[in-house]
C-alpha positions as CSV (number, residue, x, y, z in Angstrom):
1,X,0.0,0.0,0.0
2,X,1.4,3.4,-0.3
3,X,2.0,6.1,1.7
4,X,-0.3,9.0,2.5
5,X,1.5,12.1,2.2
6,X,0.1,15.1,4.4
7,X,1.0,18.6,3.7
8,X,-0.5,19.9,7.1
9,X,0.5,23.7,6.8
10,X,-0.1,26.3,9.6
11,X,-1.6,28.6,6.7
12,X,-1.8,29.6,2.9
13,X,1.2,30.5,1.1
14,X,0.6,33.1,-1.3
15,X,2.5,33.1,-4.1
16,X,3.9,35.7,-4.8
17,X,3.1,39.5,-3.5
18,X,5.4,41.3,-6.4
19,X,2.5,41.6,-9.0
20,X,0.4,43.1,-6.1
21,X,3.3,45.7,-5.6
22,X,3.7,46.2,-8.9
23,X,0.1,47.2,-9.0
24,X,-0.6,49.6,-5.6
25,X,2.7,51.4,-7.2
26,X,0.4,52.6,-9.8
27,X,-3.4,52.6,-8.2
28,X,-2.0,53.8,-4.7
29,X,-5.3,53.3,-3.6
30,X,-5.4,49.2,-3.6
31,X,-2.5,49.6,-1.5
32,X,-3.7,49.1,1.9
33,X,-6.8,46.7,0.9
34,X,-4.2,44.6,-1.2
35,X,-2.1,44.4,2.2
36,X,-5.2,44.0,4.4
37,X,-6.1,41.1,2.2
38,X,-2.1,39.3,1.6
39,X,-2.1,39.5,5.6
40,X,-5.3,38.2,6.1
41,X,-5.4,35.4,3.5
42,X,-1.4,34.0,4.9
43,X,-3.2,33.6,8.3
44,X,-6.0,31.2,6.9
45,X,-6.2,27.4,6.3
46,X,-8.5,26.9,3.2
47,X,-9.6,22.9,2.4
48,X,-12.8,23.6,0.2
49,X,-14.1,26.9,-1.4
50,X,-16.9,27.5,1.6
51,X,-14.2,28.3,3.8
52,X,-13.5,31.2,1.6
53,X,-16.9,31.8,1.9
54,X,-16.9,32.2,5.6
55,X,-14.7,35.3,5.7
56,X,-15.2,36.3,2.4
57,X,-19.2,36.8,1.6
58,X,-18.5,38.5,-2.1
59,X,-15.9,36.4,-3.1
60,X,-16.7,34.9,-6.3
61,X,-15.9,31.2,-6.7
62,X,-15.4,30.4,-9.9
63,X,-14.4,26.9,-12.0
64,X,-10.7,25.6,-12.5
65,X,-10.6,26.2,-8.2
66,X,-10.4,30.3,-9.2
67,X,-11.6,33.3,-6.9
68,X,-12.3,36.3,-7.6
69,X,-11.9,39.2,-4.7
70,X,-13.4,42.7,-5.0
71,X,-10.4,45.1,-3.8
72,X,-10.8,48.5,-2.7
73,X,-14.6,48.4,-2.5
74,X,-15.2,46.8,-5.6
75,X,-13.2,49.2,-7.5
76,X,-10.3,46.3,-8.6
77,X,-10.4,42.4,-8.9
78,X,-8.3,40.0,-7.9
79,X,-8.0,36.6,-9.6
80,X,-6.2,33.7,-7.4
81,X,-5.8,30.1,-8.7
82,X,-5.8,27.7,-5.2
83,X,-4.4,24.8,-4.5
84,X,-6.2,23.4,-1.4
85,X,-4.0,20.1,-1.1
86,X,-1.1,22.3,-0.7
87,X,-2.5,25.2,0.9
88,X,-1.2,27.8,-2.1
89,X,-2.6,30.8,-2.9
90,X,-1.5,31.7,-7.0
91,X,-2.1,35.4,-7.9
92,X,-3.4,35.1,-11.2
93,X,-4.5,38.7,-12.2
94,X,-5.2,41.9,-10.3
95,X,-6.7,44.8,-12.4
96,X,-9.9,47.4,-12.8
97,X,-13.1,45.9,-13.7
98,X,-12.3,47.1,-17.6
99,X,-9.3,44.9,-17.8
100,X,-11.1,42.0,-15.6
101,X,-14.1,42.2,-18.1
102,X,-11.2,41.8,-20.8
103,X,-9.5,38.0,-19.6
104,X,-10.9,34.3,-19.4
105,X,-10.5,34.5,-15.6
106,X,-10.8,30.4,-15.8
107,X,-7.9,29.7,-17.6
108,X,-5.6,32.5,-16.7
C-alpha cells in the first residue's frame, strides 16, 4: 500500500506579493486593501471553497478552483488560482473591472 503524504501547513502560502506591488505602485489606492487582504489570507487554512466563503461573503468562486476578490470596494479584482491540497494561494491577475471584463478568468 502506499504512503499518505500530508502537507498539514499552519496557513496559505501566497505566491507571490510582487505583481500586487507592482500594481498599488500605480493605483495607490489598492495599497492598503491589497495588504489588508495578503495579511489576512497567509493567516488562513483553506480545504474547500466555503471556507472562503466564511470570511469572504463576495468572493466569487469560480471553475478551475479560481476566486475572484473585490479590492478597494469593488473598484479592482483580484484573480487567485488555489491549491487546497497544498495550501497555495497563485495570484493570477489583479486589475480594474475594464481589464477584468477583458480576460478568461478560468484559464488565466
Amino acid at each position: 500500500m502506499g504512503t499518505i503524504v500530508s502537507f498539514d501547513t499552519k496557513s496559505m502560502r501566497v505566491i507571490a506579493i510582487k505583481p500586487l506591488r507592482e500594481f498599488w505602485k500605480v493605483h495607490h489606492d489598492a495599497e492598503t486593501p491589497l495588504k489588508a487582504w495578503y495579511t489576512e489570507v497567509k493567516a488562513e487554512k483553506w480545504m474547500k471553497p466555503n471556507d472562503i466563503k466564511k470570511k469572504y461573503r463576495s468572493v466569487s468562486i469560480i471553475a478551475n478552483n479560481r476566486a475572484v476578490f473585490n479590492i478597494s470596494g469593488n473598484k479592482y479584482r483580484l484573480v487567485v488560482a488555489i491549491k487546497y491540497d497544498f495550501q497555495i494561494v497563485y495570484i493570477r491577475f489583479i486589475g480594474t473591472h475594464n481589464q477584468y471584463d477583458k480576460i478568461n478568468v478560468k484559464e488565466i
